[in-house]
N, C-alpha and C positions, 0 to 999 in steps of 0.2 A: 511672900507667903509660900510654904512647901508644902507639895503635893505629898500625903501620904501612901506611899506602893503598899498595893495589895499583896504584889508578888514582888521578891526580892529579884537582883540581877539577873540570877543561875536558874533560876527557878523553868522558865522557858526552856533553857537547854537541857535539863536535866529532865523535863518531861519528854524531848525528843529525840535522846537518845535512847531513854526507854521504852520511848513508839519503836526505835531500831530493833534493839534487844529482844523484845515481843512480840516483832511482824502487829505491830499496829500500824493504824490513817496516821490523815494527818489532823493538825488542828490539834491546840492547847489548852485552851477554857472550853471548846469544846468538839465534839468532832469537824472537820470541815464538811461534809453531807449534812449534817444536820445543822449547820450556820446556813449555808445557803438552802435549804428548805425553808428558814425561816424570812429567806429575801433579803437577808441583808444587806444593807449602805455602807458598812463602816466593816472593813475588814477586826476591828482591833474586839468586833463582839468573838473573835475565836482569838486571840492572840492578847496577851499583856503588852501594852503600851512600851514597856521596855525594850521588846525583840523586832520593836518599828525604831527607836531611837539609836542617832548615829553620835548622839552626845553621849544617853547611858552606856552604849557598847563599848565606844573610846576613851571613857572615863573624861570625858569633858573634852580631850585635847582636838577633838576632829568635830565642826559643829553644819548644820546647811549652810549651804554658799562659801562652803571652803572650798578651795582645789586639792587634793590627794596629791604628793608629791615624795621624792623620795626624802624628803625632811625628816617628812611626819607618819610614812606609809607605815612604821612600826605599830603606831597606835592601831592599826586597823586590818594587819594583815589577815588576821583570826576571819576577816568579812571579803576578802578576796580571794578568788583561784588563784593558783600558781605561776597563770596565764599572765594576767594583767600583774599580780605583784611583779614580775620577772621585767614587765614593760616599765613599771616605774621606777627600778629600781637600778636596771641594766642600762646598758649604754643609749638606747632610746630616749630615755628622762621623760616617759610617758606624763601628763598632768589628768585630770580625772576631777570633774567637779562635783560636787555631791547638794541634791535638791530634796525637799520634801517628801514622804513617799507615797505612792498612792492607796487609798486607804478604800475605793470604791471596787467592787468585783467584777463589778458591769464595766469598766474602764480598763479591763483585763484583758476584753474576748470581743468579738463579733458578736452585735444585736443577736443575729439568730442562733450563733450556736452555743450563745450564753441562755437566752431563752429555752433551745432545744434539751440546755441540760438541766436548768431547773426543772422543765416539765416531764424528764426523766425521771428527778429524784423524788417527786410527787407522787408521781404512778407508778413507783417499784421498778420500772424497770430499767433496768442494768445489766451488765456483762457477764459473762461466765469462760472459763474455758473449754471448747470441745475436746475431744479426744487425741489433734491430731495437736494441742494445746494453741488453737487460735481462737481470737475472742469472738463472740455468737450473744445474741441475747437471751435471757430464761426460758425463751421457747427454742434455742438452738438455732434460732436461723440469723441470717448478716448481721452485722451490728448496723444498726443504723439510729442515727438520736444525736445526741453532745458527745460529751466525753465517755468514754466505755466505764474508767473506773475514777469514779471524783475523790474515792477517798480512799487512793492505792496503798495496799499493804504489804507490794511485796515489787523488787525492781521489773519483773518482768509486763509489769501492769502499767510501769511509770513510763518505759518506753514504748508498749501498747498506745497508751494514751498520746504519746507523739507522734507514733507513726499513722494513726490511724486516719487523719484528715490533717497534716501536718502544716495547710498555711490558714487551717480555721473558713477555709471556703471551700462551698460546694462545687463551685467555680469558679477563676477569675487569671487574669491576666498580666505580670509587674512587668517593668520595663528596668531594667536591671542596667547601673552607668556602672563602670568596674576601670577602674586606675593600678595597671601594675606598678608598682612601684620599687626601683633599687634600694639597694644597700645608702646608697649615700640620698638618699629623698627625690633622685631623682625619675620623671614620667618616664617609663619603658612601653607602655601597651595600655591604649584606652578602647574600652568597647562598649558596644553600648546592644542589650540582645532583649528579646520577650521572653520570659516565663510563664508557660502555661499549665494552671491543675486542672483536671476535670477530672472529681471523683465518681467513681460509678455506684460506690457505696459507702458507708460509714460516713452517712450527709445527715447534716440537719434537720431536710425537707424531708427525708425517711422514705425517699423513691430512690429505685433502683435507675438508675441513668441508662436508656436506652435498653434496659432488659441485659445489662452485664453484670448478670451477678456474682457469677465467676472472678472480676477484677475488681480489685482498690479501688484505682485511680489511673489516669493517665498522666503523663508530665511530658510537655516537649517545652525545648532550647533554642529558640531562634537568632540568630548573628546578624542584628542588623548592621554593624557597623562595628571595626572598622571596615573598610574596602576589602582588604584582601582576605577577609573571613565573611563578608556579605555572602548570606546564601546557606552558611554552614548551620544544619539543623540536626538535633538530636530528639528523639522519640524513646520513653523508657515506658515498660506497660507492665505495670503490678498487676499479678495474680492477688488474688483472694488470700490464697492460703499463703501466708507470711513464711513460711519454709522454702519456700521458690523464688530463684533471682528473677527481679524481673528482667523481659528482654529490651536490648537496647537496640535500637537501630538510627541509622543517623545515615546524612546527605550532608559529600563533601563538593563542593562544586571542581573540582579539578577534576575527579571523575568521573560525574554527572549520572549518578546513580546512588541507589539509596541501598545499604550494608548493614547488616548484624553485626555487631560489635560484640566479644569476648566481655566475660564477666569482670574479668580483671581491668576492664577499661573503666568501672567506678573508680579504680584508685588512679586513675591517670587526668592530668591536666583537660579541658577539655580543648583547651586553646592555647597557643603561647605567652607565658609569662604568667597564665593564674597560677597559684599558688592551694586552692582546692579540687576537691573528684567531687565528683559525684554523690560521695558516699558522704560527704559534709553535711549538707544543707539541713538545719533546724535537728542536728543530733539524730536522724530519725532518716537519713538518703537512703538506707537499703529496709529491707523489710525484716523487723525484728527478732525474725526465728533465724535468719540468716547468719546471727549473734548470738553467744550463746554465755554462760557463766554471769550473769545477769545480778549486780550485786548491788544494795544499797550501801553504802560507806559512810554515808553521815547525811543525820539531817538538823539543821543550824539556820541562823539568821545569817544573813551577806548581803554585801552590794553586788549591784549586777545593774542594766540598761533594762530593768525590767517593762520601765513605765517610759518610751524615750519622748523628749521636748520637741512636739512638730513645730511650735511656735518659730523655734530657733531656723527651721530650715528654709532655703530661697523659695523663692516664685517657681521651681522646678525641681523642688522640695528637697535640692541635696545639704549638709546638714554644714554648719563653719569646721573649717580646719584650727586645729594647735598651731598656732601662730608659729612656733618653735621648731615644732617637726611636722613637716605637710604627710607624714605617714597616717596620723590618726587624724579621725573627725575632734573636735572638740565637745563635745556630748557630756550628759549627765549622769552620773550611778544615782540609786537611791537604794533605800533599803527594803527587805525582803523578809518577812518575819520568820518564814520558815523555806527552805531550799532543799533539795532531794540531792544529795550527790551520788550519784548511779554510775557504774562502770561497767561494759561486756567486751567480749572479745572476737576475732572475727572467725569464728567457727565453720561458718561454712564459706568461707573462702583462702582455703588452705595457700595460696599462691601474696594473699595482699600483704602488704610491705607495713601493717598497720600489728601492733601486737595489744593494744588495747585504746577503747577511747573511754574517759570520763565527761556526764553531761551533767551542768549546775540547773536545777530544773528548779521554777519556779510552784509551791504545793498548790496554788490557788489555782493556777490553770495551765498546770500540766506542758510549760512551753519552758525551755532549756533558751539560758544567756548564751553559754558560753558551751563547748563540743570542743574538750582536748584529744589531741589524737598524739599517742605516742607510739617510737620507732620499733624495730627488731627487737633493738636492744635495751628498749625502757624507756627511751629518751626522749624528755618534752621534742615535738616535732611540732607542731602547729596550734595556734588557736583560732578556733572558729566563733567568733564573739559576734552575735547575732540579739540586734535590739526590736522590740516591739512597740507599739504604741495608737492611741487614737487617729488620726488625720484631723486635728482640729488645733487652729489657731495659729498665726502668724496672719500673714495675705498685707495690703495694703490696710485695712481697716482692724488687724489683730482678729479679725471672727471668722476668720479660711473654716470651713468644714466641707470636707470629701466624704460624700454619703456612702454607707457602707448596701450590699445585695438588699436590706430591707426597705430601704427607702426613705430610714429616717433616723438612724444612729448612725452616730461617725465610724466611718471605717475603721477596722483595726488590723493591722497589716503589720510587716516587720518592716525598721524604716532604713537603717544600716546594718553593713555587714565590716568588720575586720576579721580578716584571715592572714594571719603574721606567720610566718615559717621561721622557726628560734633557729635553726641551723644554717639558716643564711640572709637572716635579715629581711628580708622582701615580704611587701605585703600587697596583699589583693582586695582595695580598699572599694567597698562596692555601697550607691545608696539608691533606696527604692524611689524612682524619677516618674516624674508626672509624663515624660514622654522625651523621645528623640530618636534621630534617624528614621523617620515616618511609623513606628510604633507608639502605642500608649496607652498607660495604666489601664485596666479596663475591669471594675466591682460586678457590673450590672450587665455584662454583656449577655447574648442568648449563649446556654451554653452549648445546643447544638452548633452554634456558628464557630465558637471555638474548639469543637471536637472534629468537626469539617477542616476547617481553616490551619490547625496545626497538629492533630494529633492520632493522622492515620500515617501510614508509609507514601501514601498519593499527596497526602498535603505535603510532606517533608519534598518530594520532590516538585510541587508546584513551587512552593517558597523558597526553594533554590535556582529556580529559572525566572521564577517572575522579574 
């Protein structure tokens, strides 16, 4: 029996390229602020069925539970960045399995800060730009709520919306396992460090964190291990006002004191053999006025790791490898009905070796797969391929759930990372670990205890000597 389409193939695309053309939102049957006011379950009430299928896009030849391979990768480049096409197509023989896709918006985002932004769009309120052009809500003061702009019209709003609370917690803790890897597959540099947010603003909770209203957020990097980097911490402290680098400081134990680091030390390694700065992580490492020339370039259906499979990963949640090439995880793409591809430039940082990046941003919740950075000279230079996903399912019994800061939705966290460098092969294969080298994960922690614990200049030097 066939299904009669309301909308034909093109139909989708051709409405969103005219959202481009118009400086329209997002959303195609209908706005996406106004789906989600109405609470919706089923992503497909704003989107025709067609721009979620990986058979209609492929014309039958790519279907679920295929692998993506350089076979067939023709059928579907149109639904890849340039990133991953290049992996499966180049001397890597990247494979790429393709799953269902998620169709729930709640299974997008963090309990609260999916709540915090419905009840945003409920009560009007929303973001604006102030004068000095950073985002404020209707009454001009900090943003604080969900997402600043749910149904952005224009790129500067789409990286807004990333930079502003960019791991979707108010505070919390990852334990980051990161494997350098050579040219030829083989282990050069294994680490294993804490990642710590504590925003001060643009939270959830709509409290100002310890009365710093002035600041973002805080972020420090701690080196648990290896041995000869044990000790090594870095401290980055966003101002408020996204025009401002934030400052960096960091404690190196040879040392034995704690230093301001130069601005130009986002684009630098933090450690031997990574393969990212600073200025990577989640599309969104520096603060967006920092970038400037802010373009949207297309918005389309694609695969990306939008929804990634926790089922699949160990007891210590790291995720299986490509049997073939132990560079990549072996992970799932699914599809994305609509994707924001945004590009800026590093404007105010006259000195960085970076001459633009592109980020594949998911419309439904404002959270980028993929953060291409390319060289002086134009040239693909890295991909920063960053996956999200619930904490739910695998364990010994298949029903593992890791509770997210509310206490009763599954965490939604990012669960792996590739960052491939095209110009010399190596990759810096990183996945988000339940714990190791006496850190670990931590959703629910105080987050006074994490602002004590890692993200003053005294902590950095406590947790270099300790």
């Amino acid at each position: 029996m066939f299904r009669i389409r309301k909308y034909d193939v093109d139909y989708g695309r051709r409405k969103m390229m005219q959202s481009v053309a118009y400086g329209l939102g997002s959303g195609v049957l209908m706005p996406l602020d106004q789906a989600y006011a109405k609470d919706i379950n089923d992503i497909s009430k704003a989107y025709p069925d067609e721009l979620l299928s990986i058979e209609t896009q492929s014309k039958g030849k790519v279907k679920v539970g295929d692998y993506i391979t350089k076979d067939n990768v023709e059928h579907v480049k149109h639904l890849l960045d340039p990133g991953a096409y290049e992996q499966i197509t180049g001397v890597e023989g990247r494979k790429i399995r393709i799953k269902a896709p998620t169709l729930n918006p709640r299974d997008l985002d963090n309990g609260d800060y999916y709540e915090a932004t419905i009840a945003d769009i409920k009560s009007g309120h929303k973001a604006k730009w102030d004068a000095d052009g950073n985002a404020v809500d209707e009454n001009g003061k900090r943003w604080q709520g969900g997402l600043p702009f749910v149904n952005p019209t224009e790129a500067k709003q789409v990286w807004c919306n990333m930079a502003m609370n960019i791991g979707r917690n108010d505070a919390a803790a990852y334990v980051v396992e990161q494997k350098d890897i050579g040219v030829s597959g083989k282990l050069e540099y294994h680490y294993n460090f804490q990642w710590v947010e504590v925003n001060s603003t643009g939270r959830a909770d709509r409290k100002v964190f310890k009365g710093l209203e002035n600041e973002l957020r805080r972020q420090a990097v701690f080196f648990a291990a290896s041995p000869d980097v044990r000790g090594t911490s870095f401290l980055s402290v966003w101002d408020y006002d996204a025009r401002k680098i934030p400052e960096l400081y960091g404690y190196l134990p040879e040392f034995r004191r704690v230093r301001q680091f130069p601005s130009n030390q986002r684009f630098e390694p933090l450690v031997p053999g990574a393969v990212w700065f600073l200025s990577d992580p989640w599309a969104a490492g520096d603060p967006f006025l920092t970038w400037g020339n802010h373009k949207i370039e297309a918005r389309k259906p694609m695969l990306g790791p939008w929804s990634s499979e926790f089922a699949t990963h160990d007891a210590n949640w790291e995720p299986p490898r490509q049997k073939d090439n132990p560079k990549f995880f072996d992970i799932a793409y699914e599809m994305a009905p609509e994707v924001i591809v945004t590009s800026c430039e590093p404007t105010g940082y006259p000195r960085s070796p970076v001459s633009k990046r592109v980020a594949y941003v998911d419309a439904r919740n404002s959270i980028a797969s993929s953060n291409i950075r390319y060289d002086r000279q134009g040239k693909l230079w890295s991909n920063f391929e960053m996956a999200h996903g619930q904490l739910k399912g695998g364990g010994s019994d298949g029903k593992r759930v890791i509770v997210g800061r509310d206490g009763k939705t599954p965490q939604f966290t990012w669960t792996y990372v590739h960052i491939y460098d095209f110009q010399n092969r190596r990759m810096s294969l990183c996945n988000h670990s339940k714990g190791a080298a006496g850190v670990e994960a931590r959703f629910q922690a105080d987050p006074e205890w994490l602002y004590n614990t890692y993200c003053t200049a005294q902590a950095l030097q406590s947790l270099g000597r300790a």
